[in-house]
TORKOLNU-320442 format. One record per residue: chain; x, y, z of N, C-alpha, C in turn; residue number from 1; residue in one letter. Coordinates in nm, 3 decimals, padded with zeros to 5 digits, always signed. Layout:
REM TORKOLNU-320442
> cadena; neast; nnorth; nup; caeast; canorth; caup; ceast; cnorth; cup; num; residuo
> A; X; Y; Z; X; Y; Z; X; Y; Z; NUM; A
...
END
This chain:
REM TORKOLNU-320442
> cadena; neast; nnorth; nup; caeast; canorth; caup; ceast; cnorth; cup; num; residuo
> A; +04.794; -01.929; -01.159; +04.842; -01.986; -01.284; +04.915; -01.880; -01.366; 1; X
> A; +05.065; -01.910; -01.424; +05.108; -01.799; -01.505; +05.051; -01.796; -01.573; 2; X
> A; +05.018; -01.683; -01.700; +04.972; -01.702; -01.841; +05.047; -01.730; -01.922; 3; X
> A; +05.000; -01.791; -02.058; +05.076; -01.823; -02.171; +05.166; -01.769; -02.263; 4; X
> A; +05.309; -01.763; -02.248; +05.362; -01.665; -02.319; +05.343; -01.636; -02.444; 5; X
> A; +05.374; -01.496; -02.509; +05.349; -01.463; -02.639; +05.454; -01.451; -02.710; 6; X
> A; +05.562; -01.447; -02.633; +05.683; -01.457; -02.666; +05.790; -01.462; -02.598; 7; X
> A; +05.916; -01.512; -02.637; +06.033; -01.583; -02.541; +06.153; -01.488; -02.556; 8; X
> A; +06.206; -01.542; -02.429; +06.320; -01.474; -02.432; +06.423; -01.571; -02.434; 9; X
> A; +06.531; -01.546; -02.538; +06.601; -01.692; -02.607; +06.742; -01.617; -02.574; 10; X
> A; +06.795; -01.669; -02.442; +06.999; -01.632; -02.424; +07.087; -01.692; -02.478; 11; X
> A; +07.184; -01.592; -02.516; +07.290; -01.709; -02.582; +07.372; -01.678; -02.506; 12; X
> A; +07.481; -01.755; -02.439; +07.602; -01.722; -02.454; +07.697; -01.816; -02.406; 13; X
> A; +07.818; -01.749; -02.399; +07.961; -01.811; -02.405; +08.038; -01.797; -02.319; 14; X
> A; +08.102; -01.928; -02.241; +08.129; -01.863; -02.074; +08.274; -01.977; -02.120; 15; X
> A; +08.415; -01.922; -02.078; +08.513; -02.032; -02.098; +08.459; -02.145; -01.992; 16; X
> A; +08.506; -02.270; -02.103; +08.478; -02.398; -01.991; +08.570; -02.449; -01.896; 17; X
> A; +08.682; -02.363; -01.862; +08.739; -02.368; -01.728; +08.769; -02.251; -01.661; 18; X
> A; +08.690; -02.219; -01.540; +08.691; -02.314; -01.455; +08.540; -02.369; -01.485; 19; X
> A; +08.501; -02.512; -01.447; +08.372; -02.545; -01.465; +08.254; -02.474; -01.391; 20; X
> A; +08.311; -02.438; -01.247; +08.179; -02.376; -01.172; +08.126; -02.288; -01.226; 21; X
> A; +08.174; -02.184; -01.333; +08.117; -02.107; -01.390; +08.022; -02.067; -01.450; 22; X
> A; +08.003; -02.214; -01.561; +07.934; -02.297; -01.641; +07.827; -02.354; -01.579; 23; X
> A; +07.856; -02.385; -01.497; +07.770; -02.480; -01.362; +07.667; -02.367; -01.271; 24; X
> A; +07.719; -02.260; -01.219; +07.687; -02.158; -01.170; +07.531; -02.104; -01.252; 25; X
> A; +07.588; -02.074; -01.391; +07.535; -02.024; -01.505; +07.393; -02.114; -01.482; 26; X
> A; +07.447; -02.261; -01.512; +07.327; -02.335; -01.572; +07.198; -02.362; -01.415; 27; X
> A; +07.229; -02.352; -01.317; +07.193; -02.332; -01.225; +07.086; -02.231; -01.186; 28; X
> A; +07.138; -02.103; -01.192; +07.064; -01.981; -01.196; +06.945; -01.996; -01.310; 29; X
> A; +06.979; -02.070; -01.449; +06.891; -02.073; -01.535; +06.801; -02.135; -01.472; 30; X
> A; +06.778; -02.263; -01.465; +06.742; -02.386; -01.441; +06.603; -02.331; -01.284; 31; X
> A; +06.678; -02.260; -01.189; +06.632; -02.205; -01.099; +06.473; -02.088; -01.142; 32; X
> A; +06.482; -02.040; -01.231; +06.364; -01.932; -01.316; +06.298; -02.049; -01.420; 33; X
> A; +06.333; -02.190; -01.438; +06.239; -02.198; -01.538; +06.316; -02.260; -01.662; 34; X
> A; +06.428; -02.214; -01.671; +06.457; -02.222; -01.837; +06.503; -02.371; -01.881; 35; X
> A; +06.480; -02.357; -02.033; +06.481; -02.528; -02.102; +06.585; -02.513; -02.184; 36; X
> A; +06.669; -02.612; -02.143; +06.761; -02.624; -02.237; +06.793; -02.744; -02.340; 37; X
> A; +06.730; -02.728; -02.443; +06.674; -02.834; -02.546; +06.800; -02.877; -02.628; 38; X
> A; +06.815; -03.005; -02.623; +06.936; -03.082; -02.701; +06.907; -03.068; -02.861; 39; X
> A; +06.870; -02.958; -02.888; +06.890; -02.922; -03.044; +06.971; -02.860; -03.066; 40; X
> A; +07.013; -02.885; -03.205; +07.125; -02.748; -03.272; +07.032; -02.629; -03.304; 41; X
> A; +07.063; -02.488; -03.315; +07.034; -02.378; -03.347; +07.113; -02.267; -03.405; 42; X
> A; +07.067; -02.200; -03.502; +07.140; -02.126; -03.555; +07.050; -01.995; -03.589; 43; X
> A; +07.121; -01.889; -03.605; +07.065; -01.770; -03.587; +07.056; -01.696; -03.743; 44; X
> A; +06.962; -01.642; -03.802; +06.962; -01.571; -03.916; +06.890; -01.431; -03.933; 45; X
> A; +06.956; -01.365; -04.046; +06.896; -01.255; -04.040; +06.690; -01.264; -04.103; 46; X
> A; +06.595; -01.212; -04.024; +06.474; -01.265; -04.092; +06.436; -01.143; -04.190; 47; X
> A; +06.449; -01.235; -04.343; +06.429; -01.183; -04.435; +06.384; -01.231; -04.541; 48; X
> A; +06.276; -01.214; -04.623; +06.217; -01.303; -04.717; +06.294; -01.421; -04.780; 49; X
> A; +06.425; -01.398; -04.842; +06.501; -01.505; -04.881; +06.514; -01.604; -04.795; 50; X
> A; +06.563; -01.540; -04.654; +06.595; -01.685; -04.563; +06.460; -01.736; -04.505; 51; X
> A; +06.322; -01.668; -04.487; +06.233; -01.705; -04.486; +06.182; -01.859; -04.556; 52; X
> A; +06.212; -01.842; -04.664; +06.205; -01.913; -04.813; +06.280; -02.033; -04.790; 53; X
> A; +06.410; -02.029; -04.760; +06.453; -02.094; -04.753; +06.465; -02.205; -04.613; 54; X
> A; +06.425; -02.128; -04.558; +06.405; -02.224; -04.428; +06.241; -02.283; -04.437; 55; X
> A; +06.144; -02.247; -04.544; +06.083; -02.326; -04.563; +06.126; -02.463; -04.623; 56; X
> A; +06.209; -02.432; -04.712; +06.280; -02.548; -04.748; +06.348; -02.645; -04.710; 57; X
> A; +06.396; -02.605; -04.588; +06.439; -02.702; -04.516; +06.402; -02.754; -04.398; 58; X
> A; +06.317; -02.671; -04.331; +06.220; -02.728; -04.264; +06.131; -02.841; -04.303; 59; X
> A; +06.046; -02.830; -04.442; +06.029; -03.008; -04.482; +06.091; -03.092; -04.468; 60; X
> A; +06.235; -03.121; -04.483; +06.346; -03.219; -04.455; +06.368; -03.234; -04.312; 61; X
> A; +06.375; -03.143; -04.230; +06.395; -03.168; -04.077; +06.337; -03.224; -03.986; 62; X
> A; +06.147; -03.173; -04.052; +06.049; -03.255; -03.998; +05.997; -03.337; -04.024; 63; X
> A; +06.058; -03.403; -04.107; +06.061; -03.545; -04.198; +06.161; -03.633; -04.119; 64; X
> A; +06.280; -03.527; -04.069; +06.341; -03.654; -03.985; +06.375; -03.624; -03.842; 65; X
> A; +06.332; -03.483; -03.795; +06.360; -03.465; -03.638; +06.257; -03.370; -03.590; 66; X
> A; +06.276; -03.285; -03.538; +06.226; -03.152; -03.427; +06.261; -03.027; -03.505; 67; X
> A; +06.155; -02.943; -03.505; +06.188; -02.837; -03.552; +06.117; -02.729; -03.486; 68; X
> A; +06.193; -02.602; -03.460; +06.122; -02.490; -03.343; +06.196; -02.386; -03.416; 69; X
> A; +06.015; -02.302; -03.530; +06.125; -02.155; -03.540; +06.069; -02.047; -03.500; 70; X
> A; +06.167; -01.981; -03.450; +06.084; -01.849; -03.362; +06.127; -01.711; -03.408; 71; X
> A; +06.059; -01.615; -03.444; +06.104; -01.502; -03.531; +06.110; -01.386; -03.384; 72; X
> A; +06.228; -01.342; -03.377; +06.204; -01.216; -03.267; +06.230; -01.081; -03.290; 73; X
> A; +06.183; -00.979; -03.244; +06.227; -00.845; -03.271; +06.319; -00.773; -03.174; 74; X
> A; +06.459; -00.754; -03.196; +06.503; -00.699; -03.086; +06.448; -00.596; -03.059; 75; X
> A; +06.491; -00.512; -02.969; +06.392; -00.354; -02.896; +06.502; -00.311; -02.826; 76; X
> A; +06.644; -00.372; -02.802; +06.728; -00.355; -02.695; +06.881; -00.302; -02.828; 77; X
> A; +06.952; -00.198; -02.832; +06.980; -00.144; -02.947; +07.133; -00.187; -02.909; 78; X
> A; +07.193; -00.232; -02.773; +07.279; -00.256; -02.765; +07.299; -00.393; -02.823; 79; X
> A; +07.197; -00.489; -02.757; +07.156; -00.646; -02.744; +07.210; -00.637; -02.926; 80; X
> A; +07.102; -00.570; -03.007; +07.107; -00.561; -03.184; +07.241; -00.550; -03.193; 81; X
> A; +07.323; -00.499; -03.148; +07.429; -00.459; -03.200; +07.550; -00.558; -03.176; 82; X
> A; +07.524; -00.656; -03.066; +07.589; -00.762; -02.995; +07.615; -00.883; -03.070; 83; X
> A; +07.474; -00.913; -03.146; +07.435; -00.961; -03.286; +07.511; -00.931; -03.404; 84; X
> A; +07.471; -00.826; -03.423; +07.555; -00.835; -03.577; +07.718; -00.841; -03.562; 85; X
> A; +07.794; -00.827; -03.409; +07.903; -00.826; -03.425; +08.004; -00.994; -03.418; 86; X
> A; +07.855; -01.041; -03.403; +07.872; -01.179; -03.399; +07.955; -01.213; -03.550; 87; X
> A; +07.772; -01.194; -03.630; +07.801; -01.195; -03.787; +07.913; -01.156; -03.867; 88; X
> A; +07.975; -01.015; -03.790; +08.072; -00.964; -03.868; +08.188; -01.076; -03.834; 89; X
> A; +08.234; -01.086; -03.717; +08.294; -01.108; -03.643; +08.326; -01.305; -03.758; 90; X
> A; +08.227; -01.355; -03.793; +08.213; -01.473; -03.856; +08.297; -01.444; -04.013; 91; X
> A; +08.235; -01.342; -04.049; +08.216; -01.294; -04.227; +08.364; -01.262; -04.217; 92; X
> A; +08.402; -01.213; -04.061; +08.546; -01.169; -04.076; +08.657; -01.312; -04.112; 93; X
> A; +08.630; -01.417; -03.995; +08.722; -01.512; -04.022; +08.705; -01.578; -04.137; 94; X
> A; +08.604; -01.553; -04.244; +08.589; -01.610; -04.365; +08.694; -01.484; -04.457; 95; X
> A; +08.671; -01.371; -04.427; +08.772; -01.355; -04.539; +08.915; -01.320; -04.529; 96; X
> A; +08.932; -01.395; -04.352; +09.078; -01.413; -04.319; +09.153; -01.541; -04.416; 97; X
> A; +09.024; -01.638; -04.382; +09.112; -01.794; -04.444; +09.087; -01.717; -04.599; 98; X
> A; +09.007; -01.652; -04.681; +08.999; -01.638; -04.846; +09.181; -01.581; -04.836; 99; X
> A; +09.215; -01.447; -04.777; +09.306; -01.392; -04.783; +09.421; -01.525; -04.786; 100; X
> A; +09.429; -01.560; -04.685; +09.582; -01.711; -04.655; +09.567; -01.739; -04.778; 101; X
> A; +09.462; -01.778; -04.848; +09.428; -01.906; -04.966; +09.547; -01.833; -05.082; 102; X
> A; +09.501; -01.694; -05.077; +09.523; -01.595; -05.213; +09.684; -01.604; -05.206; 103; X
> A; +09.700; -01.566; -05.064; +09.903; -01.575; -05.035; +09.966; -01.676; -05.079; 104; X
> A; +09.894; -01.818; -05.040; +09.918; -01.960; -05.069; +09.971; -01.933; -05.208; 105; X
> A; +09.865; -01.921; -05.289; +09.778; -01.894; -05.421; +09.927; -01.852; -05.521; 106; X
> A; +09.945; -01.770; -05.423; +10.109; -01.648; -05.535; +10.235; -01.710; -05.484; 107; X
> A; +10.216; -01.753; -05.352; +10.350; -01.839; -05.317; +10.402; -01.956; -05.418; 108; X
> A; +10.225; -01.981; -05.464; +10.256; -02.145; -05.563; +10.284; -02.110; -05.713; 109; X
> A; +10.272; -02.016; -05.739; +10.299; -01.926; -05.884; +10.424; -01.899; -05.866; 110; X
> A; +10.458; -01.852; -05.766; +10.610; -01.821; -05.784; +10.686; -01.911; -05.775; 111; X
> A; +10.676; -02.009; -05.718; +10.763; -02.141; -05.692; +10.737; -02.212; -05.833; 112; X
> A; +10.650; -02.191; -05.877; +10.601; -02.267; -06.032; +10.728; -02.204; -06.123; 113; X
> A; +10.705; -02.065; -06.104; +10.757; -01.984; -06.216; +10.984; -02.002; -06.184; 114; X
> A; +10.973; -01.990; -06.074; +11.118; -02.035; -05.992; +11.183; -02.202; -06.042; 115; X
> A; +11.056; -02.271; -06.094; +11.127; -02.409; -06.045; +11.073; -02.474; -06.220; 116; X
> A; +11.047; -02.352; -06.288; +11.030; -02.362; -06.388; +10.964; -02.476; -06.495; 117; X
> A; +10.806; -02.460; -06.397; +10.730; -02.573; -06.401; +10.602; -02.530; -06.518; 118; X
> A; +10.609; -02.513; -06.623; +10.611; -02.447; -06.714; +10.503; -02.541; -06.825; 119; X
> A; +10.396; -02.641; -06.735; +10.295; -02.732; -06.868; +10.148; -02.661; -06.854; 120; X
> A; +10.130; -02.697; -06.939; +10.006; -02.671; -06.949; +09.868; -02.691; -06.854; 121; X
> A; +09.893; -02.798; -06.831; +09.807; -02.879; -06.664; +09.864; -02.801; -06.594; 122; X
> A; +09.968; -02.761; -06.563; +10.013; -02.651; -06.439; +09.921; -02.542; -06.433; 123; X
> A; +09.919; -02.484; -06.593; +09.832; -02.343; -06.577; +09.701; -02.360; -06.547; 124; X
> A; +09.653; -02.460; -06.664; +09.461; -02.519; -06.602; +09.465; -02.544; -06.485; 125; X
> A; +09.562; -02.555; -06.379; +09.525; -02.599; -06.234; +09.477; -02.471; -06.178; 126; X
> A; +09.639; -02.393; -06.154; +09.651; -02.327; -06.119; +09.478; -02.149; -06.174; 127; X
> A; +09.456; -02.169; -06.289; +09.320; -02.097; -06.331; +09.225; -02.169; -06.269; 128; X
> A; +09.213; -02.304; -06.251; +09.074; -02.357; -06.141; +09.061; -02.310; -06.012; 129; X
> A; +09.217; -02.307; -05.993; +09.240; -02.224; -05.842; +09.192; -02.099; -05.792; 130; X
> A; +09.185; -02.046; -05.907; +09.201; -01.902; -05.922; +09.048; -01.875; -05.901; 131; X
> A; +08.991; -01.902; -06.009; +08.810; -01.965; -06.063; +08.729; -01.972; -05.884; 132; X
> A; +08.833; -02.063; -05.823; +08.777; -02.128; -05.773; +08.753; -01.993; -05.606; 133; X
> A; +08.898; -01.926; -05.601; +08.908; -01.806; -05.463; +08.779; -01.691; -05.517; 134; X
> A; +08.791; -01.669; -05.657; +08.676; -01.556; -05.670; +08.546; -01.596; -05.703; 135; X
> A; +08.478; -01.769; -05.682; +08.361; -01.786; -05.650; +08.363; -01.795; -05.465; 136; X
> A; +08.430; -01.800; -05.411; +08.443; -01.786; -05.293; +08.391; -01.678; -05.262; 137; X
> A; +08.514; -01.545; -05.289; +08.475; -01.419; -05.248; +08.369; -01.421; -05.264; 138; X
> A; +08.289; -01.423; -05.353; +08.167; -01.393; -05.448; +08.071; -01.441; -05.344; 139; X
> A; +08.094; -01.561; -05.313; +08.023; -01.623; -05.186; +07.998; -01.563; -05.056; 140; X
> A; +08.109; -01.555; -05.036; +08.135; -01.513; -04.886; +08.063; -01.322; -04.886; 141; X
> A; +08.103; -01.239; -05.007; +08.016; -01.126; -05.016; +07.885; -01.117; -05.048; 142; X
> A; +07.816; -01.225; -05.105; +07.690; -01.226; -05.077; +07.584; -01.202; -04.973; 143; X
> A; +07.688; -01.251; -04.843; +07.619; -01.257; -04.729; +07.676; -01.222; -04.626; 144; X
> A; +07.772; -01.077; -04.690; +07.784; -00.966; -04.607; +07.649; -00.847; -04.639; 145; X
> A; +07.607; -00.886; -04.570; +07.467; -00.773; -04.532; +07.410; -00.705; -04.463; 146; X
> A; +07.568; -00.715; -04.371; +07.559; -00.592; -04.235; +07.586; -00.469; -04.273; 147; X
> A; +07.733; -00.488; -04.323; +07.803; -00.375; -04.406; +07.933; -00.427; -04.436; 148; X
> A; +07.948; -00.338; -04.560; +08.055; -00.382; -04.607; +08.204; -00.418; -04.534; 149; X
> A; +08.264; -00.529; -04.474; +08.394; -00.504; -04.415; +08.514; -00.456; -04.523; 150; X
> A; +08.607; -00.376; -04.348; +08.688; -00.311; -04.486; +08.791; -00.406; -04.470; 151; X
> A; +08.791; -00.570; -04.495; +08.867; -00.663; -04.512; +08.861; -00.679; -04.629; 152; X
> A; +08.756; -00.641; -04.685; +08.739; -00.679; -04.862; +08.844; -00.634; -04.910; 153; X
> A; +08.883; -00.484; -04.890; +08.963; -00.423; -04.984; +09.097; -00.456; -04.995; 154; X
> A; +09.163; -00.539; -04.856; +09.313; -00.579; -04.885; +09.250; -00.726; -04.934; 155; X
> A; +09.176; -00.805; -04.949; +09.108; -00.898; -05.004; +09.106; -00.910; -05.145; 156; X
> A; +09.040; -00.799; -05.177; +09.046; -00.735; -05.328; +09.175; -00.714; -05.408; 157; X
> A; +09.247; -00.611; -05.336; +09.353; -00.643; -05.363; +09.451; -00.730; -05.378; 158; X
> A; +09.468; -00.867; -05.274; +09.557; -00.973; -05.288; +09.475; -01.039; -05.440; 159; X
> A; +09.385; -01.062; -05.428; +09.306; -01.129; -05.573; +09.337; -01.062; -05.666; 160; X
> A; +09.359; -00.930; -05.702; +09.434; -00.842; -05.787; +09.581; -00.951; -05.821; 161; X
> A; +09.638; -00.934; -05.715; +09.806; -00.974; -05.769; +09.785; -01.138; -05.760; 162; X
> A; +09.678; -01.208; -05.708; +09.671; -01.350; -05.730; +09.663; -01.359; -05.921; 163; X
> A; +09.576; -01.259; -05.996; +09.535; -01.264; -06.153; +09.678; -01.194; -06.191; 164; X
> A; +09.742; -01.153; -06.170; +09.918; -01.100; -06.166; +09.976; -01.204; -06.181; 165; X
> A; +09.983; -01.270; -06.055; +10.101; -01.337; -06.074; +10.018; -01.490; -06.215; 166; X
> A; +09.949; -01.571; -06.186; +09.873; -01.585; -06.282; +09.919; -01.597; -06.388; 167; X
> A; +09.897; -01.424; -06.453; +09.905; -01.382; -06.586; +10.029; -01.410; -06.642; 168; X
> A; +10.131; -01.375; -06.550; +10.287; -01.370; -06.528; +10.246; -01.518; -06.587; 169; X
> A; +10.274; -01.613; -06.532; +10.286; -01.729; -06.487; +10.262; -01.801; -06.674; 170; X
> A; +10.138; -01.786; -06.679; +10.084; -01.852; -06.806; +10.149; -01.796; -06.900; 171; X
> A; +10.182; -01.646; -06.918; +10.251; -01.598; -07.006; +10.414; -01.645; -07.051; 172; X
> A; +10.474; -01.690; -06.891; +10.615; -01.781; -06.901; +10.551; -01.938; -06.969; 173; X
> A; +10.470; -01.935; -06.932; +10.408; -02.085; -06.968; +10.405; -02.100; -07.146; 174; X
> A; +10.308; -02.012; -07.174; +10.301; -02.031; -07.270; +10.406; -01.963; -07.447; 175; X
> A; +10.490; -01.877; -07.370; +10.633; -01.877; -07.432; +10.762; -01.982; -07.399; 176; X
> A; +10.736; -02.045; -07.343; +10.838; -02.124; -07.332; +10.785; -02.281; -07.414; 177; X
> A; +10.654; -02.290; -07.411; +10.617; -02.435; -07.511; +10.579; -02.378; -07.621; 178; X
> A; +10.590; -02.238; -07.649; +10.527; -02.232; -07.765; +10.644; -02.217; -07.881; 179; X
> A; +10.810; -02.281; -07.848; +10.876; -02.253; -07.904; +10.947; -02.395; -07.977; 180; X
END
């Protein structure tokens, strides 16, 4: 009789889905040792009192309406750790690729405002919700950089710089031109 494990060993990964045998190959070899592959979603977090907390929180709701399996592990393997967080970065990164587009968008539409000499008042309150709206983002999205800092922030930082530029520009044509 095996004994009862004390703890699991949980694989992830990512194989392109063509060609299929690959995939097939993969699930095979698993399947062959044992392994379960459970029709749940899963998602991976860093374990830390906050998300602790919070996945208490939502764990009441889940098991109120489905399956819930949480398993806390310690890596020991320093490459494996590192495979991980480049996941994370790798995520945190395409988040502050799309913030960056938003910010370009952001000055493209200021300038075309300021070009096409669109000059009301609702223009500027939009355009400041807009604004309001990319640096609760950042704000967001840096919260839960907690690997380390990427150095995407800083041309990040910067475009949000000339996003409150052009902006300033903007309201300032705005508000000399009705204020006359």
């Amino acid at each position: 009789m095996i004994e009862k494990p004390m703890s699991w060993l949980i694989v992830f990964y990512d194989v392109p889905t063509e060609p299929t045998k690959q995939r097939v190959r993969i699930w095979r070899e698993f399947k062959k040792i044992g392994a379960l592959y459970p029709q749940m979603s899963f998602c991976v977090l860093p374990n830390n009192k906050e998300n602790k907390e919070k996945i208490e929180e939502i764990s009441k709701f889940i098991e109120d309406n489905g399956k819930l399996i949480k398993i806390s592990t310690k890596e020991d393997d320093e490459k494996e750790h590192e495979k991980m967080l480049e996941l994370f970065r790798e995520e945190r990164d395409k988040q502050y690729d799309e913030i960056y587009e938003e910010c370009e968008e952001f000055i493209e539409e200021t300038n075309l405002n300021i070009k096409n000499k669109k000059f009301t008042q609702e223009e500027v309150e939009e355009m400041e919700e807009v604004l309001d709206g990319l640096n609760r983002w950042v704000e967001k999205v840096m919260s839960k950089d907690w690997i380390k800092t990427s150095p995407k922030i800083t041309n990040l930082k910067e475009c949000l710089k000339k996003c409150q530029e052009a902006m300033d520009q903007f309201a300032e044509l705005s508000y000399s031109r009705n204020s006359h």
